[in-house]
C-alpha positions as CSV (number, residue, x, y, z in Angstrom):
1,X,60.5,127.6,44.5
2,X,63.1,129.1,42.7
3,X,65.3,129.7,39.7
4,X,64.7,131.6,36.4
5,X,61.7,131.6,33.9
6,X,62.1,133.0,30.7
7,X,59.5,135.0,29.3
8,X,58.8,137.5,26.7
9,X,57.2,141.4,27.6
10,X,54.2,141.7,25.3
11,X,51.3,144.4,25.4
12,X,48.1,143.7,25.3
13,X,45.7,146.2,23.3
14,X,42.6,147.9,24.1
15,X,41.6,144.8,26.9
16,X,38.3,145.8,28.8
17,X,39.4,146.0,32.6
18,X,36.1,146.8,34.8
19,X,34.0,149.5,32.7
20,X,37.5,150.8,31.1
21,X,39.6,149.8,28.1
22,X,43.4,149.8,28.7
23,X,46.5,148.3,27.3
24,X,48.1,145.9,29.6
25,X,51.8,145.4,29.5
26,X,52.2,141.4,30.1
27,X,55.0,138.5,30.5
28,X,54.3,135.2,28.3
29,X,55.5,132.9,30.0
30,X,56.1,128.1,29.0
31,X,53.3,126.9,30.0
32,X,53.3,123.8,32.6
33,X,52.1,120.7,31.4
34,X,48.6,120.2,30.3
35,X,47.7,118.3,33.3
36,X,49.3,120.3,35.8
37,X,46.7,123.6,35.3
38,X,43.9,122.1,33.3
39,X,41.1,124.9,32.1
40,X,43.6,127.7,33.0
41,X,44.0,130.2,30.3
42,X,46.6,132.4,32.3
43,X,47.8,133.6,35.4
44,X,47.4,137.2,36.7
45,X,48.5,139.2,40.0
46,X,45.6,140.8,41.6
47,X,46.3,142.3,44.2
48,X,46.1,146.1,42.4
49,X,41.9,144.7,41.8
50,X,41.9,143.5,45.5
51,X,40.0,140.9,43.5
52,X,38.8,137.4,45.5
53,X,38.0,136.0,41.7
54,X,39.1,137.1,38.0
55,X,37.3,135.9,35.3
56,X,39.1,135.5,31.5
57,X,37.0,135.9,28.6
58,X,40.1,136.0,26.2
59,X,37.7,135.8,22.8
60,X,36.0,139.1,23.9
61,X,38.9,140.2,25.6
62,X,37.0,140.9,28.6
63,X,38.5,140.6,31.9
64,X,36.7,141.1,35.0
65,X,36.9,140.4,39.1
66,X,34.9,139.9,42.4
């Protein structure tokens, strides 16, 4: 892989991460094509969580992790 994406620096307000409410600087990204990630709402590095699963719940912006 390789090359350049373009994407746009957004924040997110007052998101619920764990028990605490933060705002969460992000990059918005093209998405692929409908069939190449089907279900997938967004993509986002865990490694900070040291999370095995994240789970999006973008209505109630609620974001949590196992």
């Amino acid at each position: 892989m390789g090359g350049r994406v373009h994407a746009k620096q957004v924040v997110l307000p007052d998101v619920l991460v764990g028990k605490t409410n933060r705002d969460i600087p992000v990059l918005l990204v093209p998405s692929p094509a409908a069939d190449m990630l089907p279900g997938i709402e967004g993509i986002i590095g865990v490694t900070l969580l040291q999370a095995h699963r994240v789970y999006f719940d973008f209505p109630n912006r609620n974001l949590r992790w196992d």
